[in-house]
Structures are given as C-alpha cells and as structure tokens.
Backbone as CSV, one residue per row, in Angstrom:
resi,resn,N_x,N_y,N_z,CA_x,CA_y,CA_z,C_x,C_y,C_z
1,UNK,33.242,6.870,8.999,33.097,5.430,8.819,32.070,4.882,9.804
2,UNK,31.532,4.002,9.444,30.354,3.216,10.403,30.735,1.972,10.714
3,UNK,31.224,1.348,12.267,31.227,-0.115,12.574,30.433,-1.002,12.774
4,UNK,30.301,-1.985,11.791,28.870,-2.627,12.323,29.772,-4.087,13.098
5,UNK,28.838,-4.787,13.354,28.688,-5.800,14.334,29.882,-6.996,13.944
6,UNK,31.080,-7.504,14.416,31.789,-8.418,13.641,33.499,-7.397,13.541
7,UNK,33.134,-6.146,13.140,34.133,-5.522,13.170,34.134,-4.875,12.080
8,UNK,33.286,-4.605,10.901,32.982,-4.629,9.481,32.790,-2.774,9.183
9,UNK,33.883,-2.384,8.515,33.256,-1.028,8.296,33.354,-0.448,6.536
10,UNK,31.989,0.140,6.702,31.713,1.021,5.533,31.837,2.204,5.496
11,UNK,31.959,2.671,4.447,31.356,4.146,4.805,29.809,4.904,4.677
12,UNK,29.493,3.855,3.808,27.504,3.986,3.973,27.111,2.756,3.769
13,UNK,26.213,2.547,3.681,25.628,1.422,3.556,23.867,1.192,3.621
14,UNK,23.389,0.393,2.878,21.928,0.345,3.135,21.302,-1.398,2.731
15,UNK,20.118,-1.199,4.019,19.551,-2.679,4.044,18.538,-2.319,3.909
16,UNK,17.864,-2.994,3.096,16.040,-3.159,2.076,15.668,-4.090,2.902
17,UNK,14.777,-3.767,3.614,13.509,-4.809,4.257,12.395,-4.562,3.298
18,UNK,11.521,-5.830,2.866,10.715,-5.594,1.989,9.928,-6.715,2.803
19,UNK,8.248,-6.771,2.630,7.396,-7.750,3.179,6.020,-7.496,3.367
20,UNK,4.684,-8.323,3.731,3.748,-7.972,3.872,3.509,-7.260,5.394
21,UNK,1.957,-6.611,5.900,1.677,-6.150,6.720,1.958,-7.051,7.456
22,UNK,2.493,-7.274,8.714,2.554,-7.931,10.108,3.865,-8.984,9.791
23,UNK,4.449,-8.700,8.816,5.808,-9.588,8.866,6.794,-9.859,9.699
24,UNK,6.666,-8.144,10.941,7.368,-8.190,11.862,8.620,-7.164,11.427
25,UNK,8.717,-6.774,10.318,9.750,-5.353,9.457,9.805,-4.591,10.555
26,UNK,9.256,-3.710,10.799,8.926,-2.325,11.103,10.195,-2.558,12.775
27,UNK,9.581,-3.699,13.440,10.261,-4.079,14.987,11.580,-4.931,14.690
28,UNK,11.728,-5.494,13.611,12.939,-5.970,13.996,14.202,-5.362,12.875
29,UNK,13.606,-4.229,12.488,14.003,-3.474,11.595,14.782,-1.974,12.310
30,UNK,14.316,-1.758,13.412,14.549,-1.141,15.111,15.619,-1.887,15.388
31,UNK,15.275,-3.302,15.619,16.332,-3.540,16.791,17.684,-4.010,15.919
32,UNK,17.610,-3.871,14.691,19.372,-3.824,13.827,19.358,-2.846,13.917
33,UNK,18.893,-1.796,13.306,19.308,-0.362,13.714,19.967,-0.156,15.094
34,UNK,19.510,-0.189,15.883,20.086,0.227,17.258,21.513,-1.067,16.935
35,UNK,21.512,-1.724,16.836,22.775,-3.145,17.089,23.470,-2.322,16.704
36,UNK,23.311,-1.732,15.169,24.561,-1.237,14.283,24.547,0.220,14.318
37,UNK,23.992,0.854,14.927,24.081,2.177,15.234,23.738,3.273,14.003
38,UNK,22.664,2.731,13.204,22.504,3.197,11.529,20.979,3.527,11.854
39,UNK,20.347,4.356,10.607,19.290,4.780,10.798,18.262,4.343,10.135
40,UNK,17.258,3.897,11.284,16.470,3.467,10.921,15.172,4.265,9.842
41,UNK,14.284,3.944,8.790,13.385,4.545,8.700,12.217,3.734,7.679
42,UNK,11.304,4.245,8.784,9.727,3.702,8.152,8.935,3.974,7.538
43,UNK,8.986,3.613,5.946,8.241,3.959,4.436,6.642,3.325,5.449
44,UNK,6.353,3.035,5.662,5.208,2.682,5.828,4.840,3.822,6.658
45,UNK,4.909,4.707,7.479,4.693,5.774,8.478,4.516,6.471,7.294
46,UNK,4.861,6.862,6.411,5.195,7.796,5.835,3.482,7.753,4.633
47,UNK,3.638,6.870,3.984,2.250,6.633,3.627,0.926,7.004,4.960
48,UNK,1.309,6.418,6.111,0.101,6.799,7.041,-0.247,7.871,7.102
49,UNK,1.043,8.807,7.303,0.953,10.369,7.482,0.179,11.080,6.241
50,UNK,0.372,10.614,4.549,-0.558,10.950,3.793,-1.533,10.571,4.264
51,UNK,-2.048,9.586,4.576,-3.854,8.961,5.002,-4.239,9.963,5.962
52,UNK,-3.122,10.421,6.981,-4.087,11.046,7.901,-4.290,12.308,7.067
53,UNK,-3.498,12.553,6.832,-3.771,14.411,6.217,-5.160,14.251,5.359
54,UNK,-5.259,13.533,4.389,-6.239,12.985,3.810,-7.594,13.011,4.242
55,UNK,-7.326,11.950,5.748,-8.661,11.700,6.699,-9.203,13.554,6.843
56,UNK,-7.935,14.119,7.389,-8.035,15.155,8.270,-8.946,16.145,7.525
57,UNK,-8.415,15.466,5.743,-9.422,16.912,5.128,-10.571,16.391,4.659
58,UNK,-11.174,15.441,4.945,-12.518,14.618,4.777,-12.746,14.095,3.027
59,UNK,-11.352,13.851,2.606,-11.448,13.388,0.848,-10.955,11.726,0.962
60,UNK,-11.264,11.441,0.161,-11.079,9.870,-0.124,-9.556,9.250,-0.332
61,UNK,-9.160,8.235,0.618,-7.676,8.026,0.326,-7.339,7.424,-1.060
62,UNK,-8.242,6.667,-1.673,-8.347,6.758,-3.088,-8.569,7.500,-4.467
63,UNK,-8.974,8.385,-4.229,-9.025,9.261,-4.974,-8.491,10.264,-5.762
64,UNK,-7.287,9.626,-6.796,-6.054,10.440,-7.627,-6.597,11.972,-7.623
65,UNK,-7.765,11.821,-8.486,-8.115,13.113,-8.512,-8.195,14.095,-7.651
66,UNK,-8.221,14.012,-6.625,-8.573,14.565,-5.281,-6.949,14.620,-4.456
67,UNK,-6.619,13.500,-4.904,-5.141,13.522,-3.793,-3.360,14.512,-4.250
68,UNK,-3.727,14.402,-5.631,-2.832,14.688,-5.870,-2.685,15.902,-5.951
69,UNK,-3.394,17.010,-6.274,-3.302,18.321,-5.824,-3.121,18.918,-4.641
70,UNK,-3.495,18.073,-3.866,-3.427,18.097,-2.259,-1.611,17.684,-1.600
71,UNK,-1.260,17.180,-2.912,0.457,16.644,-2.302,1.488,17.781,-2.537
72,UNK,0.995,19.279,-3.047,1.964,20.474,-2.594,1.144,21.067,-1.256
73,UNK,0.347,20.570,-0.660,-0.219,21.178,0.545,0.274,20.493,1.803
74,UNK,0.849,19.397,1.117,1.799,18.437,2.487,2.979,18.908,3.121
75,UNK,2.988,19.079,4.157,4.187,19.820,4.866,4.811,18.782,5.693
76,UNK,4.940,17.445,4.942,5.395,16.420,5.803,7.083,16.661,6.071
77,UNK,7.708,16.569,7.463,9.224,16.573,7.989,8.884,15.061,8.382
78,UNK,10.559,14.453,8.279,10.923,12.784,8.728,12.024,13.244,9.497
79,UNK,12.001,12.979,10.752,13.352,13.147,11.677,13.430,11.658,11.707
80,UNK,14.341,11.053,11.112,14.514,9.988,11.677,16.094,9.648,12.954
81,UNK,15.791,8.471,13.518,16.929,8.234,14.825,17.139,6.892,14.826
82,UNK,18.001,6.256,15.327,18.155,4.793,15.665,17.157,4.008,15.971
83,UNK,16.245,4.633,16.733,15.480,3.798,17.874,13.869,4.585,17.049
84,UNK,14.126,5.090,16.123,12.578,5.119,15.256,12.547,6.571,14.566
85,UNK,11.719,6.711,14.489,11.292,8.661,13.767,10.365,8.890,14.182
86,UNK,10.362,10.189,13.904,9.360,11.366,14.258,9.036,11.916,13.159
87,UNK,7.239,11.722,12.895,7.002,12.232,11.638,6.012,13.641,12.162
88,UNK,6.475,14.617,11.605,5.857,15.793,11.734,4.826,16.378,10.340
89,UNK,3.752,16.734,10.605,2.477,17.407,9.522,2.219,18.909,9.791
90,UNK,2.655,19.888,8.977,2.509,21.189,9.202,3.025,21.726,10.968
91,UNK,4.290,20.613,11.356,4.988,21.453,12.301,4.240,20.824,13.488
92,UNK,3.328,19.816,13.326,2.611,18.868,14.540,3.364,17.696,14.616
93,UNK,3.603,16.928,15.311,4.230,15.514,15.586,2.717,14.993,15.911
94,UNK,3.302,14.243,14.726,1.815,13.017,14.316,2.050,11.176,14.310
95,UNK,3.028,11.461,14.706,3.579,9.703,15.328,2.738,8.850,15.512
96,UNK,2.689,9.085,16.753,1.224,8.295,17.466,-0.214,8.414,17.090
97,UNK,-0.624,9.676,16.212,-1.271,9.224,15.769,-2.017,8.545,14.733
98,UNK,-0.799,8.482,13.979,-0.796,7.358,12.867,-1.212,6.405,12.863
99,UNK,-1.231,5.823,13.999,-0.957,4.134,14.468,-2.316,3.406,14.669
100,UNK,-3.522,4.176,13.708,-4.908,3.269,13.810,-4.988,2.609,12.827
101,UNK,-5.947,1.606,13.239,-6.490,0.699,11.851,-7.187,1.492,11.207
102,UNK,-7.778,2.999,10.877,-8.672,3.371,9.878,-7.105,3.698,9.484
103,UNK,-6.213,4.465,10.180,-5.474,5.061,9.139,-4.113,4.132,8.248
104,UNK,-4.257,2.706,8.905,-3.773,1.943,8.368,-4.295,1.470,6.714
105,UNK,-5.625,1.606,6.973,-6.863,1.182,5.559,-6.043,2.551,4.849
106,UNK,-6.400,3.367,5.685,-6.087,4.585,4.086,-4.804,4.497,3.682
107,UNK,-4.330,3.713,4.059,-2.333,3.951,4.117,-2.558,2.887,2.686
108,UNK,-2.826,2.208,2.821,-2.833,1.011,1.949,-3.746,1.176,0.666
109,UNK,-4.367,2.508,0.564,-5.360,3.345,-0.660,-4.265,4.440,-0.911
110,UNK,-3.705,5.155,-0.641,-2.609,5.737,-1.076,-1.514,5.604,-1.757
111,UNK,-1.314,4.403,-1.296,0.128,4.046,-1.709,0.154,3.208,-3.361
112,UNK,-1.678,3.053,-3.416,-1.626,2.974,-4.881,-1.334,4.124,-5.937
113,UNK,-1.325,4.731,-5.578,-1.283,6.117,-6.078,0.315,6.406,-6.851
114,UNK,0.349,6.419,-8.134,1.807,6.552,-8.375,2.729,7.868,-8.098
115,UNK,1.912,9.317,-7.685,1.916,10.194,-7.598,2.509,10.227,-6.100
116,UNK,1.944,9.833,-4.982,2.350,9.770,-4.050,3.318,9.052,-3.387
117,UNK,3.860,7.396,-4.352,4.747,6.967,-4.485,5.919,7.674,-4.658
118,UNK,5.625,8.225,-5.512,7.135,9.078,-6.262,7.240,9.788,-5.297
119,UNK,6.254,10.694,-4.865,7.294,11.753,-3.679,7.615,11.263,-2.380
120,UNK,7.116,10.129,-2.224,7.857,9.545,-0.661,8.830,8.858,-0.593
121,UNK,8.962,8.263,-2.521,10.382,7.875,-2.319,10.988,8.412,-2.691
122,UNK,11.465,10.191,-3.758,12.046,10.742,-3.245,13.094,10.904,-1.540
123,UNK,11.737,11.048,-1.030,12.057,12.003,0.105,12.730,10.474,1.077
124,UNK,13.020,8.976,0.754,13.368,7.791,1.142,14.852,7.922,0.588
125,UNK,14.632,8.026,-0.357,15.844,8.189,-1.043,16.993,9.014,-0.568
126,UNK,16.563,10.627,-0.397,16.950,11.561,0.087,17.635,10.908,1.213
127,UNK,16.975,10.425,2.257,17.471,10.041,3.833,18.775,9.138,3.356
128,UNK,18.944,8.737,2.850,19.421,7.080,2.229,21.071,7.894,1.630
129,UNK,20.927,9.007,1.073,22.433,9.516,0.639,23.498,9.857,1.459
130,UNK,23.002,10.614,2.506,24.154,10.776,3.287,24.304,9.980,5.244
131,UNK,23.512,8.731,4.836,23.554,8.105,6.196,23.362,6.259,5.792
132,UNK,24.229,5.509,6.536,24.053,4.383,6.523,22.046,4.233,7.235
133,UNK,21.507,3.540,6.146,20.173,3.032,6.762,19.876,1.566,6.790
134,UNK,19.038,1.527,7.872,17.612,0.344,6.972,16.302,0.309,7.078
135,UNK,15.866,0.078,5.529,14.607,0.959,5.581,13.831,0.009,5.472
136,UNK,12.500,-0.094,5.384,11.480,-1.117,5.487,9.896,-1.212,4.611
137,UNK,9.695,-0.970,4.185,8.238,-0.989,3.424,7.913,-2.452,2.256
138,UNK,7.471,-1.797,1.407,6.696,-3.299,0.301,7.631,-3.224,-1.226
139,UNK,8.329,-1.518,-1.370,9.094,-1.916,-2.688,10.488,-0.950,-2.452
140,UNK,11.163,-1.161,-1.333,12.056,-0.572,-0.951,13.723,-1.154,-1.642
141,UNK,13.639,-2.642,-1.921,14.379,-3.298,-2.803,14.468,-3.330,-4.153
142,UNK,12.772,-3.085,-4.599,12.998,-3.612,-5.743,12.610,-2.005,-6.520
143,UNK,12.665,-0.578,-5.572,12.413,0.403,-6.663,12.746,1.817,-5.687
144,UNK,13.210,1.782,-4.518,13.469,2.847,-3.670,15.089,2.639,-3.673
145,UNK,15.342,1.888,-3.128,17.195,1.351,-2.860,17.156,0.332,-3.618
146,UNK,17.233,-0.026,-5.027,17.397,-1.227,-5.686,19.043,-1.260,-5.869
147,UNK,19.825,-0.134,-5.399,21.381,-0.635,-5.038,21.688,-1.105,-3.813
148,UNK,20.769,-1.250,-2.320,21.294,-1.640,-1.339,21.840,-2.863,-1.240
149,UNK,23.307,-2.539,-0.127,24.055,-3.568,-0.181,23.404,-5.107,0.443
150,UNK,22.385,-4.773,1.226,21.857,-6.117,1.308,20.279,-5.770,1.598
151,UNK,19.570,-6.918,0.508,17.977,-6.843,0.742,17.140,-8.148,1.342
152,UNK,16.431,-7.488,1.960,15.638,-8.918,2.476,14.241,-8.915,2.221
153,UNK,13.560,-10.287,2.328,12.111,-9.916,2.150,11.681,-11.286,3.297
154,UNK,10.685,-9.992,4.075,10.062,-10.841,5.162,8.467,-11.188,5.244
155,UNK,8.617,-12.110,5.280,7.348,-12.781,5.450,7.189,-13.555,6.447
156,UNK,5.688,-13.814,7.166,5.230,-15.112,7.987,3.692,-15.170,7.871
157,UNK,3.327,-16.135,8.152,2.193,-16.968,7.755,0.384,-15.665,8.049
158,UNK,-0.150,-16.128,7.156,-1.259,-14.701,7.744,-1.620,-14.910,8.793
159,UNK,-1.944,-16.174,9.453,-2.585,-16.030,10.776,-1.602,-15.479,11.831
160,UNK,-0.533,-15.573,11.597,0.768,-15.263,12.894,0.783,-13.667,12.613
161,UNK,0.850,-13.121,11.336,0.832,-12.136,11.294,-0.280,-11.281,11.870
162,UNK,-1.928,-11.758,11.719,-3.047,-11.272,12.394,-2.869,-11.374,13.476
163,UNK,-2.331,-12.199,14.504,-2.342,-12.222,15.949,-1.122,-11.133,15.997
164,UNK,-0.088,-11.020,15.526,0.466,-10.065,16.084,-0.474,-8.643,16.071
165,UNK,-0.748,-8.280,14.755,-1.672,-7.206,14.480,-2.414,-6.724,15.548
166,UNK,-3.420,-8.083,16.153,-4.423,-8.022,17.311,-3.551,-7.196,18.694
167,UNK,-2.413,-8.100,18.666,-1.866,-8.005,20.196,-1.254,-6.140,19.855
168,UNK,-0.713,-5.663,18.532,-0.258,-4.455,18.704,-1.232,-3.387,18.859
169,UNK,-3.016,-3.961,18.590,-3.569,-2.749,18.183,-4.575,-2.670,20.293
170,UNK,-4.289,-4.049,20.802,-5.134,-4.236,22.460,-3.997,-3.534,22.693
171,UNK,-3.090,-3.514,22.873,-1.914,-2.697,23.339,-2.074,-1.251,23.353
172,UNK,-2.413,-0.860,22.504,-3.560,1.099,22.458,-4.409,0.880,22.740
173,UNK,-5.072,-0.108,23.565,-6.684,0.388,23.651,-7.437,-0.196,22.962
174,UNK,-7.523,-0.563,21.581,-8.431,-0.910,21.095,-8.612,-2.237,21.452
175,UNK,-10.078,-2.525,20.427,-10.649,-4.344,20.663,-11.326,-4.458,19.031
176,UNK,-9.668,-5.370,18.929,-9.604,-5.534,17.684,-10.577,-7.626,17.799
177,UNK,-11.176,-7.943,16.423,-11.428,-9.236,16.445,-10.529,-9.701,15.480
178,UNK,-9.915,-11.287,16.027,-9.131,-11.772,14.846,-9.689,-12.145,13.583
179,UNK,-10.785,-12.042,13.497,-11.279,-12.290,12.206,-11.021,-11.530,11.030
180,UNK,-11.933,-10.522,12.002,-11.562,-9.219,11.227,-10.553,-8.949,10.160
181,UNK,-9.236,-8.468,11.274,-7.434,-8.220,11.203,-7.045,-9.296,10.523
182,UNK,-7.854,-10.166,10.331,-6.726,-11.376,9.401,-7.910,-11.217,8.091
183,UNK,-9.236,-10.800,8.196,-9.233,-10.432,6.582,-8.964,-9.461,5.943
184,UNK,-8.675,-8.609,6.791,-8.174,-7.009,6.045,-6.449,-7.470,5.866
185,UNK,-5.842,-7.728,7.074,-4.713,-8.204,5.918,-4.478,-8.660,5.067
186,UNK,-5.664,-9.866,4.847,-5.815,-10.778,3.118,-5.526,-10.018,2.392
187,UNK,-7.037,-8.367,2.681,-6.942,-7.915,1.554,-5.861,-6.669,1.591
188,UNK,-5.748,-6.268,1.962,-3.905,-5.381,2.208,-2.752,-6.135,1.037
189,UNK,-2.720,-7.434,1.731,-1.978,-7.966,0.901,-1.908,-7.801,-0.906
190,UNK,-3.296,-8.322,-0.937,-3.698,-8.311,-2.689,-3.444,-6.798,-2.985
191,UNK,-4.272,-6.058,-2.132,-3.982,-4.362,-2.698,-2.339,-4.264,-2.817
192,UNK,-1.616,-4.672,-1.787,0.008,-4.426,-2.187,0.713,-5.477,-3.247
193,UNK,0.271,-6.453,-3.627,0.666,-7.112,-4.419,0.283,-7.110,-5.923
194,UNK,-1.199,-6.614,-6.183,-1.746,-6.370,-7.272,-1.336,-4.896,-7.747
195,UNK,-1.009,-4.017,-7.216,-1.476,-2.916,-7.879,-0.581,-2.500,-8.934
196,UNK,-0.547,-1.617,-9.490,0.324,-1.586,-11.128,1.706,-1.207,-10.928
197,UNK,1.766,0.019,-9.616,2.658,0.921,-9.539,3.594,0.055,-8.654
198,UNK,4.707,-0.209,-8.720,5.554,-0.699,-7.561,5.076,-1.883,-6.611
199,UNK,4.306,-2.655,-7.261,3.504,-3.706,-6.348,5.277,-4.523,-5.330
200,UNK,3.981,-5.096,-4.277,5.126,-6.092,-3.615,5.294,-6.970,-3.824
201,UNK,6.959,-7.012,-3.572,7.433,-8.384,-4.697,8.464,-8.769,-3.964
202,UNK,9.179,-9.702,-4.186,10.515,-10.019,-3.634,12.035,-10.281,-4.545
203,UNK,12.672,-8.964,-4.501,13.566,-9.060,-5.662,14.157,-9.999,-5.849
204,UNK,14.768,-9.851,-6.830,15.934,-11.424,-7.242,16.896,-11.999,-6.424
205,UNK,17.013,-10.235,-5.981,18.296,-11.016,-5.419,18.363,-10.783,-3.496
206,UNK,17.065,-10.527,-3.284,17.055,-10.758,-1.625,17.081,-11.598,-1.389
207,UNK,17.207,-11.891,-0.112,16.940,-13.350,0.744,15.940,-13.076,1.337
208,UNK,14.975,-14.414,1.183,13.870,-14.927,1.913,13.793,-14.902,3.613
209,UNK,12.779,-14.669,4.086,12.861,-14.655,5.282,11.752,-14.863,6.376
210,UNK,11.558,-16.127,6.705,9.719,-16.285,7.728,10.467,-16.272,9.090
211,UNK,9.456,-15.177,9.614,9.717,-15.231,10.690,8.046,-15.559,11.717
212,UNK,7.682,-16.585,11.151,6.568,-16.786,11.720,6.853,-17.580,13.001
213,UNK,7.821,-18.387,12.969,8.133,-19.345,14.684,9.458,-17.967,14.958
214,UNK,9.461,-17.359,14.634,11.142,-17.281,15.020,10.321,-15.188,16.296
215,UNK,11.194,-15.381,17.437,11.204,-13.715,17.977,11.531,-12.960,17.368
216,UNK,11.520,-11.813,18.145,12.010,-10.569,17.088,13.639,-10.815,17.068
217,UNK,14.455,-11.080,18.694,15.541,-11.317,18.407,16.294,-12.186,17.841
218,UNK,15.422,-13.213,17.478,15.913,-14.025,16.046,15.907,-13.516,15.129
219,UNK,14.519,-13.076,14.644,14.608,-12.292,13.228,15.967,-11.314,13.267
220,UNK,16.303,-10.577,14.125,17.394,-9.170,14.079,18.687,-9.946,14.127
221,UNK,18.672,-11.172,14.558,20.189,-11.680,14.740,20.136,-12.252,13.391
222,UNK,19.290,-12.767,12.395,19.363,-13.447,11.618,19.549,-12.183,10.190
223,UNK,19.064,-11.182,10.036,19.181,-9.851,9.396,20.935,-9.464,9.611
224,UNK,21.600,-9.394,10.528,22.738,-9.321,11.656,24.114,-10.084,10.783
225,UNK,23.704,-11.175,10.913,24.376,-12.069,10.096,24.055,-11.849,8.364
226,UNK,23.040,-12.332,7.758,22.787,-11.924,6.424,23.917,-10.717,6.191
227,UNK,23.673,-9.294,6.925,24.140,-8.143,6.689,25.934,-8.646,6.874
228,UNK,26.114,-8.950,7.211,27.817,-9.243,7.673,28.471,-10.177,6.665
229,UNK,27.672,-11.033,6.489,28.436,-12.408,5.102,28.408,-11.024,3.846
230,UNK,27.181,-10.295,3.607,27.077,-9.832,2.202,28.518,-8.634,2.138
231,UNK,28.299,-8.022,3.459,28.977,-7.009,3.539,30.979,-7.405,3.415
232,UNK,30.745,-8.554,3.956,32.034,-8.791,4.097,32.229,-9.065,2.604
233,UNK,31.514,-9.196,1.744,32.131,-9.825,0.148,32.011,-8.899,-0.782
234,UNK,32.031,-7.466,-0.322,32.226,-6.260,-1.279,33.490,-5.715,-0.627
C-alpha cells in the first residue's frame, strides 16, 4: 500500500502532468514525488535521449526515414527514483547530458515521429504498472495514462516560461538570450500542439493549472491537494 499526504492510501496510483515547455512540470513534478514517496518519471528526458543518440550518429532528428530503423539500435534503460531518473544509452548514463538547448530542438523533432512515440510510451507505460507514479510530458493524459487517477495540465504565460528557461540554461554555463528562448519556445509550442500524432492538448477531464505568479512550492502544494480531493472520491 502507498500513504500519501492527508492519510489517503492506494494501492497504485497515477498523476498525468501534461503542459508546454517551461510550465514548470518537470520541478514541481519532483517535489510531489518526494512529498508522497511515488515515482517520479520524465517523458520528456526520454525523447532527449532519442535526440542525443540521433545527434551522436550525425542523422537528422526529423527524419522518419532515417530514425526509425535506428530505434532497434537504441539501448535506452530508465532507472527511475523519487527525487528523478537516470537515463542510461548503451550502458552510459546520459542524464546530464541531455540537458542542452540543441538537444532540446531535437527532442521536440522526434517526438513528432509516431514511431518513436509508440515505443517511449510503451516503455512509460511499462513503469506505470507496477508502481504508484507521476509522470509529466505533452500527452501523458490524454494517450500514455488516459486512466490516471488524477490529471493536470500546466501552463504559464510564454514570457515567465522563457525567463525560467534562461535562468535554467545560465545555471550550466551557458548564455542563453531571452529573445531567442522565448521564440523557440513559440515555436516548440506549435510543433507540440500542431503535430498529427498525439499533439498537446488538455484533456477533458484535467484540471487547469498557471503557475506563472505562483513557486514551485505552490505549484506542488496545489497538485498535493488536487491529488487528495480526487483520490479521496474513488
């Protein structure tokens, strides 16, 4: 059995974070995990890790033709933990280096791909059977866990979202411009919202969620609660 916060127990359970780039998912999607002691895991890492393999073999992250033969050559492992995962590529831990803006661009050319969709949410899915989660990406509600017991969809304003972007990417080192980071999220956005396969959407039956004024520990207390009213009425 799993106790979450309030006194509330299941025996599994799963929460759909769904939202655009810089919504703030990924971090406050961590800090319920750790509250409730459930496992966290990040569909969006998981696309990166295709981009890098991709980068690594000098072919186009767009390119069906090219990519999809290349997806029995993927030796991707997901350890996931409370406090985040560890994504491993042919037996390397490639975590950290996921975490660039080129391999962010290719993350977001991949994931059009219906081919590569399908096997990462497989392998989302997979995690999701025998462990209370909450998982986080763009169609995790409405086509990965479209039974989770509670879904949310997060959003905040593009410019709040670009400044966060900025402040996560000076934080490694780089020198990002806000101009920039707030037009590639524009277009991130449209690529995740337009595309045919699983575009991002906000299911029927999630709850809305801006966390553009609000911290992370608002956003997680406010996820916290959501999760506890729904849970308590099954």
């Amino acid at each position: 059995m799993c106790t979450m916060t309030g006194g509330i127990k299941m025996k599994r359970f799963a929460i759909a974070v769904d939202g655009p780039a810089g919504s703030g998912k990924s971090t406050v999607a961590k800090a319920v995990a750790k509250r409730l002691g459930i496992i966290y895991v990040d569909t969006g890492a998981m696309y990166r890790a295709v981009a890098y393999f991709c980068i690594k073999k000098g072919i186009s992250c767009a390119d069906e033709t090219v990519v999809l033969p290349l997806l029995k050559e993927i030796n991707l492992e997901i350890h996931p933990k409370v406090d985040g995962q560890r994504i491993l590529l042919d037996g390397e831990d490639i975590t950290d280096q996921i975490r660039t803006q080129e391999i962010g661009q290719g993350a977001s050319k991949v994931a059009t791909i219906p081919s590569v969709r399908q096997k990462l949410g497989d392998m989302q899915r997979e995690m999701a059977k025998n462990n209370s989660v909450i998982m986080d990406g763009r169609d995790i509600a409405t086509s990965v866990l479209p039974q989770a017991e509670v879904k949310i969809y997060m959003d905040a304003g593009v410019d709040e979202r670009a400044r966060r972007r900025v402040g996560e990417l000076e934080a490694k080192g780089e020198n990002p411009t806000f101009e920039t980071i707030r037009e590639e999220i524009i277009r991130r956005d449209e690529n995740d919202m337009n595309r045919l396969y699983s575009p991002l959407r906000q299911a029927e039956d999630a709850l809305y969620l801006d966390t553009t004024d609000m911290t992370i520990d608002e956003a997680a207390e406010k996820i916290l609660e959501i999760a506890k009213e729904r849970l308590e009425e099954m």
